[in-house]
MIMITI-298978 format. One record per residue (C-alpha): x, y, z; residue in three letters. Coordinates in Angstrom, 1 decimal. Example, Ala and Ser with C-alpha at 12.3 -4.5 7.8 and 13.67 -1.06 7.14 Angstrom:
<nodes>
        u        v        w    aa
     12.3     -4.5      7.8   ala
     13.7     -1.1      7.1   ser
</nodes>
This chain:
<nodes>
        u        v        w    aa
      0.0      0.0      0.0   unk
      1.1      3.7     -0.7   unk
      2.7      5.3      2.1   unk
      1.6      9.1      3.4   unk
      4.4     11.4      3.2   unk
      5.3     12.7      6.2   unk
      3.7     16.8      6.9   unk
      7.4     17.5      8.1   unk
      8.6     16.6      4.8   unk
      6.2     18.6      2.8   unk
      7.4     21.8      4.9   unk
     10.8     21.5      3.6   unk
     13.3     24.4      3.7   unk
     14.1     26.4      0.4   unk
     17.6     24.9      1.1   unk
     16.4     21.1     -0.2   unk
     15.2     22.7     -3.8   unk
     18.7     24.8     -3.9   unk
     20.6     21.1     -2.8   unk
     19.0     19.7     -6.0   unk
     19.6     23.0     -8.8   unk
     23.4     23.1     -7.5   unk
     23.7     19.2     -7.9   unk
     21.9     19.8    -11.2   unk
     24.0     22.2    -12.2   unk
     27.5     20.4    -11.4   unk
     26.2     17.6    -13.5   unk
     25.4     19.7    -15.8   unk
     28.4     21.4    -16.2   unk
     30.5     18.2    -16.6   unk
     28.6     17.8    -19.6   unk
     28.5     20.8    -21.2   unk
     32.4     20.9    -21.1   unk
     32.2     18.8    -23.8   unk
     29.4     19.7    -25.6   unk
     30.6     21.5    -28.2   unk
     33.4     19.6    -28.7   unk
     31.8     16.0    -29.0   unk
     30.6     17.0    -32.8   unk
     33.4     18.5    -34.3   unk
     35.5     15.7    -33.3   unk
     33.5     13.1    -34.6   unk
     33.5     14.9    -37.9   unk
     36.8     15.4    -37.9   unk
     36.7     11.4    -36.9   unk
     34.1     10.0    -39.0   unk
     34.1     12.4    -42.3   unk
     30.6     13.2    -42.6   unk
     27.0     14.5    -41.3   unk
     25.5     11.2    -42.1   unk
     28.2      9.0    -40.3   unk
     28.1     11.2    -37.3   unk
     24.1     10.6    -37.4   unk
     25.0      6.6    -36.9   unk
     27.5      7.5    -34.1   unk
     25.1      9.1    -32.4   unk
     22.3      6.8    -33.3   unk
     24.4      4.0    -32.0   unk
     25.0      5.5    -28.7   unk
     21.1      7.0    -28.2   unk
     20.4      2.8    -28.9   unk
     23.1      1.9    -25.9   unk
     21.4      5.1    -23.6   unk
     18.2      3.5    -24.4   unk
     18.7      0.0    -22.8   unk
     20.3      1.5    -19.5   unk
     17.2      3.7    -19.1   unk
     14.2      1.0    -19.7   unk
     16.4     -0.8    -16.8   unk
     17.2      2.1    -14.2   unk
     14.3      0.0    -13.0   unk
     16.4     -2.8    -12.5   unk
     19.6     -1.3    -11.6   unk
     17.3      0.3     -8.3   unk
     16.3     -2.9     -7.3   unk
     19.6     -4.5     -7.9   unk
     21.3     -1.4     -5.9   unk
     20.0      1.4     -4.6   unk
     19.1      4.5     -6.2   unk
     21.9      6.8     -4.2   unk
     24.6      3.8     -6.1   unk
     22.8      4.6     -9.5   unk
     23.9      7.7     -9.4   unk
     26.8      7.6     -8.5   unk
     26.7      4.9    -11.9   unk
     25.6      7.8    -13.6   unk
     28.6      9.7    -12.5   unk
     30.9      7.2    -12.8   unk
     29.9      7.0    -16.6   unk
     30.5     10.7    -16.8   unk
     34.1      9.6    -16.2   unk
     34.5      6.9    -18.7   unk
     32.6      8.8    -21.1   unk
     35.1     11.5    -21.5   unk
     38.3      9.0    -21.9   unk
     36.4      7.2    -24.2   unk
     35.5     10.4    -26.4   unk
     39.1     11.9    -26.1   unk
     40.0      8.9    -28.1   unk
     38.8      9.5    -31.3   unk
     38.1      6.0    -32.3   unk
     34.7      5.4    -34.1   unk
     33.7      2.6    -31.5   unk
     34.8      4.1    -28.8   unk
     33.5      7.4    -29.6   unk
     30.1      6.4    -30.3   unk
     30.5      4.2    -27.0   unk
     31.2      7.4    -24.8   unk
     28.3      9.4    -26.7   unk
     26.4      6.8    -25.4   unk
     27.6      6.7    -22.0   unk
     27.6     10.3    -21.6   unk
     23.9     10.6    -22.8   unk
     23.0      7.8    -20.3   unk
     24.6      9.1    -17.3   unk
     22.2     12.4    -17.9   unk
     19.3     10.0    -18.3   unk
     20.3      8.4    -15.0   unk
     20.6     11.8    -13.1   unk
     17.3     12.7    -15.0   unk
     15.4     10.1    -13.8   unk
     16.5      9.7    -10.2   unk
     16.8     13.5    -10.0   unk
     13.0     13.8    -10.6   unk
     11.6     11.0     -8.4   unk
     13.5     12.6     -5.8   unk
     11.7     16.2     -6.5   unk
      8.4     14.2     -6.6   unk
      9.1     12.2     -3.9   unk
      9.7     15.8     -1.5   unk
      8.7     18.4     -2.9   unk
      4.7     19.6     -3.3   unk
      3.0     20.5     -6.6   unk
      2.8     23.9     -6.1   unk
      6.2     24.5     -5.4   unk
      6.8     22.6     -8.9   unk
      7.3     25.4    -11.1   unk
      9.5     27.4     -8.4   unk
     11.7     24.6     -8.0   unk
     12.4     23.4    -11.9   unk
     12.6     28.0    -12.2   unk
     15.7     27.3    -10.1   unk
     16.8     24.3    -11.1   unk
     17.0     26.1    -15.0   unk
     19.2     28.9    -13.5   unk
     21.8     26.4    -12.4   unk
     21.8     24.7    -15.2   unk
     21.7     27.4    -17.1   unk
     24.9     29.0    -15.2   unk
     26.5     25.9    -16.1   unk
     25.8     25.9    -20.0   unk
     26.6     29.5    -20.3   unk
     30.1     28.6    -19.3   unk
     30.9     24.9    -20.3   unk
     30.5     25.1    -24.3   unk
     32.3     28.1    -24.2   unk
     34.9     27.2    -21.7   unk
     35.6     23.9    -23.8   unk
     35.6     24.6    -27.1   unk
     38.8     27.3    -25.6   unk
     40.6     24.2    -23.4   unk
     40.3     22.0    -26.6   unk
     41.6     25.0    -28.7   unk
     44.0     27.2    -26.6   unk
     45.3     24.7    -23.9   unk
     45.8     20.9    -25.2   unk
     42.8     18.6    -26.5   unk
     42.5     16.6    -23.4   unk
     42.5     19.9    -21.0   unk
     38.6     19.8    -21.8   unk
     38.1     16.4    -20.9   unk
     39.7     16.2    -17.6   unk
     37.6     18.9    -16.8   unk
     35.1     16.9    -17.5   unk
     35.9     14.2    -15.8   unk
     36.8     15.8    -12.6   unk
     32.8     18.0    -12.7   unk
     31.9     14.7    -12.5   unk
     33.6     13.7     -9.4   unk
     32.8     16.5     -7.4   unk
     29.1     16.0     -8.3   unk
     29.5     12.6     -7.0   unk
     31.5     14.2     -3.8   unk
     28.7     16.9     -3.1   unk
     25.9     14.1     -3.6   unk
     27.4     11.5     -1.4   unk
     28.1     14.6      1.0   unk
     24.0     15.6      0.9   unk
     23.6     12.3      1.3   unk
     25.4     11.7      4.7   unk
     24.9     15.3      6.0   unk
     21.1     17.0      7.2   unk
     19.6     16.9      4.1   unk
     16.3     14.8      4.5   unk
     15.4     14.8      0.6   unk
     18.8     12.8     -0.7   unk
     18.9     10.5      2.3   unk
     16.2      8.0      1.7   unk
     14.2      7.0     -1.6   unk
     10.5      6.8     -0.5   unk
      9.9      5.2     -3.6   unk
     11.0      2.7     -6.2   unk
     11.3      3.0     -9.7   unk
      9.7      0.2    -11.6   unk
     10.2     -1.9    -15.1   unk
      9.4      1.1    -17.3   unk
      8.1     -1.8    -20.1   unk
      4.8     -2.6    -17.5   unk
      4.3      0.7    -17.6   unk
      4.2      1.3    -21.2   unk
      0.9      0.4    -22.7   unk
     -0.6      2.3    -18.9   unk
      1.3      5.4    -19.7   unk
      0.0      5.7    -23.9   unk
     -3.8      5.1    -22.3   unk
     -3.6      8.7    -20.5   unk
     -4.1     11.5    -23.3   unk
     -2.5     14.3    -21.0   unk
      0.6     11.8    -20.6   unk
      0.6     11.4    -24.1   unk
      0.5     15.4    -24.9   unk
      3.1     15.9    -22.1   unk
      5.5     13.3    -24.0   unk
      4.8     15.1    -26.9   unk
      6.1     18.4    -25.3   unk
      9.2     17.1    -23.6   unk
     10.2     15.1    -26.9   unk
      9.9     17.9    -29.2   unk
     11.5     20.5    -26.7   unk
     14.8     18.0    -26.8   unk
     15.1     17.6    -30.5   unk
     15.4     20.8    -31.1   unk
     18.1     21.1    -28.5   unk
     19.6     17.8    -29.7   unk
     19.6     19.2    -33.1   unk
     21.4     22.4    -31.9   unk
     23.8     21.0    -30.0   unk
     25.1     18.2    -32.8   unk
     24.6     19.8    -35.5   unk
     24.8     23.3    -34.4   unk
     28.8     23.2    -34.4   unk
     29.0     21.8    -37.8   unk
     26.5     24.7    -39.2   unk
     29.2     27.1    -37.4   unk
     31.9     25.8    -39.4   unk
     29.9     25.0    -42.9   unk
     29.0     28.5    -42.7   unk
     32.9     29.7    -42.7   unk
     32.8     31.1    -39.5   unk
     35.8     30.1    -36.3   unk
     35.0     27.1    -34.3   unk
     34.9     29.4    -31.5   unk
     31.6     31.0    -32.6   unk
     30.5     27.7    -32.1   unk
     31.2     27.6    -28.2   unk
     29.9     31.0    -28.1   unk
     26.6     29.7    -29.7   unk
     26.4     27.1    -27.6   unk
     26.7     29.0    -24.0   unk
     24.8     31.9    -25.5   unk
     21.7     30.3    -26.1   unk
     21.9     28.1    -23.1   unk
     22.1     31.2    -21.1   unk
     18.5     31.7    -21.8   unk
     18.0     29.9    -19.0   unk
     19.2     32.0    -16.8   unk
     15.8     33.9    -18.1   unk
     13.9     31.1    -15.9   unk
     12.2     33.5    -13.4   unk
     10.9     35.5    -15.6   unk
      9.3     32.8    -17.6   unk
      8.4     31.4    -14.1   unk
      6.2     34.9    -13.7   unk
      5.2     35.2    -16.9   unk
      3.1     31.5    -16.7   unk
      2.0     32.4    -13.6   unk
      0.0     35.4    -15.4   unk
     -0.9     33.7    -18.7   unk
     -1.1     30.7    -18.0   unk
      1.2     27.2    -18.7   unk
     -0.2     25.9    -21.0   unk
     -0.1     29.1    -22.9   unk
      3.4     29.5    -22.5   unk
      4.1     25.6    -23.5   unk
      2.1     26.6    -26.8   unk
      4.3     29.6    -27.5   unk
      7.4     28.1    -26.8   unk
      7.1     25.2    -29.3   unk
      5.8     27.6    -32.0   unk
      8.6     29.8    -31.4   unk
     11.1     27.1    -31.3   unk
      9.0     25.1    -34.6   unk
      8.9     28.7    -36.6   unk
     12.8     29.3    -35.9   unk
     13.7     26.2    -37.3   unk
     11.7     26.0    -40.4   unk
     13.4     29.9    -40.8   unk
     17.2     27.7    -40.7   unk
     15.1     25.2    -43.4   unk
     14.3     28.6    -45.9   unk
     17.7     30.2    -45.7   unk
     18.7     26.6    -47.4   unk
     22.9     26.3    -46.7   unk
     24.6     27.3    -43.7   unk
     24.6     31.0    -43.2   unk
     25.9     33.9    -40.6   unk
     22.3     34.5    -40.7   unk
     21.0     31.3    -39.2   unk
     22.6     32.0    -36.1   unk
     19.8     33.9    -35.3   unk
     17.2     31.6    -35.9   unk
     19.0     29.2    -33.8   unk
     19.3     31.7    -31.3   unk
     15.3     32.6    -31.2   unk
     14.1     28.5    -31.0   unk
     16.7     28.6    -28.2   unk
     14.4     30.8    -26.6   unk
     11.4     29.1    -27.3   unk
     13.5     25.7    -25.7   unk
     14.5     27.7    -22.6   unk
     10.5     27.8    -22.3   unk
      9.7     24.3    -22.0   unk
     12.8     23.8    -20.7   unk
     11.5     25.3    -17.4   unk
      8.1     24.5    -18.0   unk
      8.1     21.0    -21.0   unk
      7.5     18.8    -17.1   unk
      5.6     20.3    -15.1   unk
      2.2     19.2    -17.2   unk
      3.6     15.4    -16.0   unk
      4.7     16.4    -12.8   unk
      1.4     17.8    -12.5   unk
     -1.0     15.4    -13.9   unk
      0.6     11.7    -13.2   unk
     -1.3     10.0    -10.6   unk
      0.4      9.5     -7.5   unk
      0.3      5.9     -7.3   unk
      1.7      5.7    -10.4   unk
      4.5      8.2    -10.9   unk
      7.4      6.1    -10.1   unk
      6.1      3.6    -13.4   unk
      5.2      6.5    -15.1   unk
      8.7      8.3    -14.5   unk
     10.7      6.0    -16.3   unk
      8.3      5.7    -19.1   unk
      8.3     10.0    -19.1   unk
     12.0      9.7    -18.6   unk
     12.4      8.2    -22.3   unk
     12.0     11.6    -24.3   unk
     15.6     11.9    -23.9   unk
     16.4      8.8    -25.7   unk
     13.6      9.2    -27.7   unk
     15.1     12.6    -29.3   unk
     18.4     10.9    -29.4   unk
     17.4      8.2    -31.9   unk
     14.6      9.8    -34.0   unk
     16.7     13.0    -34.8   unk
     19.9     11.3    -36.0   unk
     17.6      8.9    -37.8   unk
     15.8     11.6    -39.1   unk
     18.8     13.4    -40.3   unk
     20.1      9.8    -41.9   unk
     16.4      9.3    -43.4   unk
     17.0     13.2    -44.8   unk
     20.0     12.7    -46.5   unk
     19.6      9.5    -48.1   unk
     17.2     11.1    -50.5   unk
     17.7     15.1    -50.3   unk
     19.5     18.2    -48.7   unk
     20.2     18.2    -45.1   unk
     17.8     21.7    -45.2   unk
     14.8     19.2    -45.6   unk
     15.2     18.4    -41.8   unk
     14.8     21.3    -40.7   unk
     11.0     21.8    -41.9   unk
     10.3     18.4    -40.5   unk
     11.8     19.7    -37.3   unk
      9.6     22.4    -37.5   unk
      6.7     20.7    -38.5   unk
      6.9     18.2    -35.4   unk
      6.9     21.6    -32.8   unk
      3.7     23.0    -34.8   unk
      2.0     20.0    -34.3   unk
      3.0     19.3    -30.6   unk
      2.1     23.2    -30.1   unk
     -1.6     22.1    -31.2   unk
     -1.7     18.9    -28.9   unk
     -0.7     21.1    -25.7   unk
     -3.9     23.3    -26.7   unk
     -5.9     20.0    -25.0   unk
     -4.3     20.2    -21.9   unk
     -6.5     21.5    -18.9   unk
     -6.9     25.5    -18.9   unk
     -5.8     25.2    -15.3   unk
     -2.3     23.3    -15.4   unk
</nodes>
């Protein structure tokens, strides 16, 4: 039977949601380090768009099968030893990458992508677990301006290691984000803070959970959401370096692109205010139009241009919308009973966006210009800004 949580633990300080954002945020920053970096060198690696798409395909396939078994890993461990799993694959992830080597390279992209699934996951049933639903939209405000903070410097700040220092600079740095993420976790974890202590619940198999989870329309629409929202960003962050260079400009521009419009998120408090005047729901709807329009903008302008940087920039914005607000229509409307199944079934939009947009791209060029993908990009935000108009009017 469901346990009650405890009133005292509903009452939490501000200092619990703070714990999470700055453990967020190291995590974060390990991966952004590398970020900008990861592409280039696997096209330098591989030779083209399309083989870089199967790298990446290959390692969204490997992310995939940790994540339908976090499940398994929890009952097999514990969740506080997942993470530190997911840290520990942070490590291997960047020696693996540094290498250069096609299997290995697409084996790090794969272990880097599930590490962030791993902290994703466990990360929210902890906030779920702890933290009430009104305080949802505060907390995942704050939790964007950490990780924000950490993507305005770690693109930036790599893409300079990997330039102006030596090419493994970047990935020690990496590597060593990781560690102290592990350090302050274990450190929350034996100190006063109640929310990183215990798990009050268990995740479950994710594949019981499936057919359950496609049965609820508002689950549906809120997959829909969080799936779109990280294609785009997958699509910047691959193929957003390459545009840089194709359009003749320094690989440092491409750093700069990438911090820049992950400091949007650093915007998070606004958008927090904003949806608590319009609406969010509203704001869900604008962001994916915003985002879908931008992108089919990068599909008319046809090659890589100067001029696309500012498309990329403005569906950026739309992303740093549903970045801070793309889970709280799940948070909000998952059943209780169910939201540790229903987690790990939610928690698939990362993988999800990690196969269908290299295999979109792949798909793209095997009969046309790589432009084509970018209307199809655009077409999928349109469409999931129409399914978010059925969500409740009071979200």
């Amino acid at each position: 039977m469901f346990h009650r949580r405890p009133i005292a633990l509903d009452q939490l300080s501000p200092w619990t949601s703070i714990s999470l954002a700055r453990l967020a945020g190291i995590e974060g920053l390990s991966r952004a380090l590398l970020v900008g970096i990861v592409p280039l060198i696997a096209l330098d690696a591989l030779g083209s768009k399309e083989m870089v798409s199967y790298a990446y395909l290959g390692g969204a396939l490997f992310t995939l099968a940790i994540t339908l078994n976090i499940g398994t890993l929890e009952r097999l461990l514990s969740r506080r030893r997942v993470v530190t799993l997911g840290g520990l694959f942070l490590v291997l992830a960047a020696v693996l990458i540094h290498t250069g080597w096609g299997p290995m390279l697409a084996l790090g992209i794969g272990m880097r992508s599930a590490a962030a699934s791993i902290f994703s996951v466990c990360l929210s049933l902890y906030i779920m677990d702890y933290i009430g639903k009104r305080d949802l939209t505060r907390n995942e405000s704050r939790r964007m301006v950490h990780a924000g903070a950490a993507w305005l410097i770690g693109p930036a700040a790599g893409v300079w290691m990997f330039e102006r220092l030596a090419p493994g600079a970047a990935f020690w740095a990496s590597a060593l984000c990781a560690l102290v993420m592990l350090a302050y976790f274990w450190w929350l974890r034996l100190g006063p803070d109640p929310v990183v202590r215990h798990a009050r619940s268990r995740t479950a198999n994710p594949l019981r959970g499936v057919v359950r989870y496609l049965g609820q329309p508002h689950l549906r629409i809120a997959y829909t959401i969080t799936l779109s929202r990280s294609c785009y960003w997958v699509t910047l962050f691959v193929y957003g370096p390459i545009y840089v260079v194709e359009a003749g400009l320094p690989a440092w521009v491409a750093g700069l692109l990438l911090s820049g419009t992950s400091a949007l998120l650093l915007l998070s408090p606004l958008v927090q205010r904003l949806a608590d005047r319009v609406g969010i729901r509203h704001m869900i709807i604008a962001g994916l139009s915003l985002t879908g329009l931008s992108v089919i903008a990068l599909g008319a302008l046809g090659s890589s241009q100067p001029l696309g940087l500012v498309f990329w920039t403005t569906g950026a914005l739309g992303g740093a919308i549903l970045d801070v607000l793309g889970n709280i229509p799940f948070m909000r409307m998952v059943k209780r009973r169910e939201r540790t199944a229903m987690t790990t079934v939610f928690s698939t939009w990362r993988e999800g966006s990690e196969l269908l947009t290299p295999a979109l791209v792949a798909a793209v060029l095997w009969f046309g210009p790589f432009w084509v993908f970018y209307l199809l990009l655009g077409g999928m935000h349109l469409a999931a800004a129409a399914s978010a108009s059925f969500l409740p009017r009071r979200l």
